[in-house]
C-alpha positions in Angstrom: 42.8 34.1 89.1 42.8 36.5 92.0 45.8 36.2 92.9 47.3 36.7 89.9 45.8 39.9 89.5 46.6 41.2 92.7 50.1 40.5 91.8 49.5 42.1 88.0 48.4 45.1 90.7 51.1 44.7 92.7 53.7 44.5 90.0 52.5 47.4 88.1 52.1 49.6 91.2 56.4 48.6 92.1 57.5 50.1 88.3 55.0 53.3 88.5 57.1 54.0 92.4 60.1 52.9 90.6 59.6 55.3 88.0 58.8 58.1 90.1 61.8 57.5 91.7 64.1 57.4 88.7 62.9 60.8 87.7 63.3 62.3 90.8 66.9 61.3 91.1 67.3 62.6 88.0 65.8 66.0 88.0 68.0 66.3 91.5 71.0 65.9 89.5 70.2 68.6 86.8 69.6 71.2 89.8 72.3 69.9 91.3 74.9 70.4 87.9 72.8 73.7 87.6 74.0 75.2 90.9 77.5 74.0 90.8 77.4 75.8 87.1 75.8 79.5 88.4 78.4 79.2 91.8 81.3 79.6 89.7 79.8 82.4 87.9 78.6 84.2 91.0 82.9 83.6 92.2 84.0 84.7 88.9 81.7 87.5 89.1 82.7 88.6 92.8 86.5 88.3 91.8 85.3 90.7 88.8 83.5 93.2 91.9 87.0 92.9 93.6 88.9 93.6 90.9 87.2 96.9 90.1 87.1 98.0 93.4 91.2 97.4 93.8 91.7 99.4 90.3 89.6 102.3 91.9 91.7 102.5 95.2 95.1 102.5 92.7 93.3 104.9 90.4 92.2 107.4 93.8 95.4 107.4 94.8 97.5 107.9 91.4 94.8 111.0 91.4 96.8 112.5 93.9 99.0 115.2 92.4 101.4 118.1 94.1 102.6 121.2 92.4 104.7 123.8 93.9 102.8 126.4 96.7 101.0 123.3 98.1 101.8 121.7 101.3 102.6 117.9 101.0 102.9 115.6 104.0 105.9 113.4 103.9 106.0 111.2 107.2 105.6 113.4 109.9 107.1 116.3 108.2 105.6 118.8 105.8 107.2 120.0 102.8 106.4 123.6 100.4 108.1 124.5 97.3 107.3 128.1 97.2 109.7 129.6 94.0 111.8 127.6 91.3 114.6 129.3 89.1 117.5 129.0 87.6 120.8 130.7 87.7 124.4 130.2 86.4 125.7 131.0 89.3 124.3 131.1 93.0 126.0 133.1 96.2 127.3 136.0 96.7 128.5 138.7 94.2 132.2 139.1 95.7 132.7 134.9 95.6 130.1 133.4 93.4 129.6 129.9 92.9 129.6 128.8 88.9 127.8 125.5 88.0 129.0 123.4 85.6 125.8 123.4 83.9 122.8 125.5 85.0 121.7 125.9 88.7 117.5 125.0 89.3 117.2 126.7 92.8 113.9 125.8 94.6 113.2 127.8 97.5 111.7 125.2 100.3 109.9 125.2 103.4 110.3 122.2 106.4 107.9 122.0 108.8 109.1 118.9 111.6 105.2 117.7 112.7 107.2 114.8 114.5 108.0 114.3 118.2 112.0 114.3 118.3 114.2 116.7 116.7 114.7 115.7 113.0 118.0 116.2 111.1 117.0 118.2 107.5 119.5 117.4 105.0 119.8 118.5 100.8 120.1 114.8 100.0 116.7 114.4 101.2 115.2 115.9 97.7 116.1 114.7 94.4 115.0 116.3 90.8 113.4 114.3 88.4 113.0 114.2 85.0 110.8 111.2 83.2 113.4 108.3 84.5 116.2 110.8 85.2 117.3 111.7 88.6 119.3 114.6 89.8 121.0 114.6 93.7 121.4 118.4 94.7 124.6 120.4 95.2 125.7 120.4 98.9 128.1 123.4 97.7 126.1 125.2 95.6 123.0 124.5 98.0 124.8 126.3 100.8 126.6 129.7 98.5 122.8 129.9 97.5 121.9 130.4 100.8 124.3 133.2 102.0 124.4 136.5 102.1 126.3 139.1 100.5 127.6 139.5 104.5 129.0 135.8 104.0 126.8 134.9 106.8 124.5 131.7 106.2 121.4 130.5 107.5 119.7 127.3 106.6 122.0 126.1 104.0 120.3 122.0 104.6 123.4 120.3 105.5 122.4 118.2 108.1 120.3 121.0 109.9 118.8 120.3 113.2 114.6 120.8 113.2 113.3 120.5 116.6 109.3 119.2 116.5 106.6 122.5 115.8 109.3 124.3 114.0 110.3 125.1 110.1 112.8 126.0 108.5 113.0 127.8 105.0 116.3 127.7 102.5 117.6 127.3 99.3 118.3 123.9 97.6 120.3 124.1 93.9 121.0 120.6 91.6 123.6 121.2 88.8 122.3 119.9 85.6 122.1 120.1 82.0 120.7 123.9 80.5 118.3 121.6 78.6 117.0 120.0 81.7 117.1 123.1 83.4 114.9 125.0 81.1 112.8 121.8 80.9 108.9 121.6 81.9 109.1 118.4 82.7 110.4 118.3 86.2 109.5 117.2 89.6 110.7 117.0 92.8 111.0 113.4 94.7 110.8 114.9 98.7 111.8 111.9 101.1 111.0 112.3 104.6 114.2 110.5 106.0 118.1 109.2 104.7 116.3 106.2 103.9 113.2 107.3 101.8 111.2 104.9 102.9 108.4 107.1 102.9 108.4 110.1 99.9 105.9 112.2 97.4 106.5 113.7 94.3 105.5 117.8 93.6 105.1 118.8 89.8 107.4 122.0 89.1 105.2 123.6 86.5 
C-alpha cells in the first residue's frame, strides 16, 4: 500500500514538473515571436530616421540659391555677375556688331583661387531658361568688350588667369527678344571645358 502511494507521489510530482515545463517553453516562445516582431519595427523605424535625415541634406542643399552681386565658388575659381542688359547691338559705334535676335550682356568677374594658371573661356557660361540653354557669342562676346579705340581687353576667348588674379569682361548670348526680356533666366557658370563641377546664379 505504501508503495503504491509513493509512486501515486511520485507520478503526480513528474506531470506537475512536466507541466511547469510545458509552460515555460511556451511563454519563451511568445517573448521570443514578440521580439522578432518589435526588431523589425525598430529597422523599419531607423530606415524611416535615415530617410528623413537624407531628405534634409537634399533639401539644405537645394536651399542654396545665387543671384547676381554675390560671389559663388565654382571649383577653385570664383565667379560675380555684377550688371545684366540687353542691347541690339554690342561694340563700337563706328563697326557695331548686330544680333540676330537681342544681345543679354552680363558683365562678369573671375577670380582664379587655384594653384596653376587657368584658361577663362565664354563657353564656360551658358544661359538658361526653364529647360532651355543658350551657348554665348564668341563674336559678339569680344565687340562687347572693345573700345571705341578698337582696342580690347578681356574679351573671354581662351584668356589666360594666373592663380590670385581676376579678370572682369563682358559675355553676350544671342537669343530670342522674348527670352531676352524674360525673368526667368539664369546663368549655368562651369568651372572648367568639362563642367564637371558648376552653380547656377538667378538673373533677377
Amino acid at each position: 500500500m505504501k508503495k503504491l502511494l509513493k509512486l501515486a507521489l511520485f507520478a503526480f510530482l513528474a506531470i506537475m514538473v512536466l507541466g511547469v515545463a510545458i509552460v515555460s517553453f511556451i511563454d519563451e516562445g511568445d517573448n521570443t515571436a514578440d521580439s522578432n516582431d518589435a526588431e523589425p519595427a525598430s529597422v523599419e523605424a531607423e530606415g524611416d530616421s535615415e530617410s528623413s535625415e537624407g531628405a534634409d541634406a537634399e533639401s539644405t542643399e537645394e536651399e542654396t540659391t545665387y543671384s547676381m552681386g554675390d560671389t559663388v565658388e565654382v571649383g577653385a575659381m570664383t565667379y560675380t555677375i555684377n550688371e545684366k542688359s540687353t542691347a541690339k547691338e554690342v561694340g563700337p559705334s563706328v563697326a557695331p556688331t548686330t544680333a540676330n535676335g537681342k544681345y543679354v550682356v552680363l558683365n562678369v568677374t573671375v577670380k582664379n583661387n587655384g594653384n596653376e594658371a587657368v584658361t577663362v573661356d565664354g563657353s564656360y557660361f551658358k544661359l538658361k531658361q526653364d529647360e532651355k540653354t543658350f551657348e554665348t557669342d564668341s563674336m559678339a562676346s569680344t565687340s562687347a568688350n572693345q573700345g571705341e579705340d578698337g582696342s580690347i581687353q578681356n574679351s573671354f576667348f581662351l584668356e589666360q588667369l594666373n592663380p590670385g588674379s581676376e579678370i572682369s569682361g563682358n559675355i553676350a548670348f544671342d537669343v530670342a527678344p522674348e527670352v531676352a526680356d524674360s525673368d526667368s533666366l539664369s546663368l549655368l557658370a562651369q568651372e572648367g571645358i568639362f563642367g564637371t563641377v558648376s552653380e547656377t546664379i538667378e538673373l533677377q
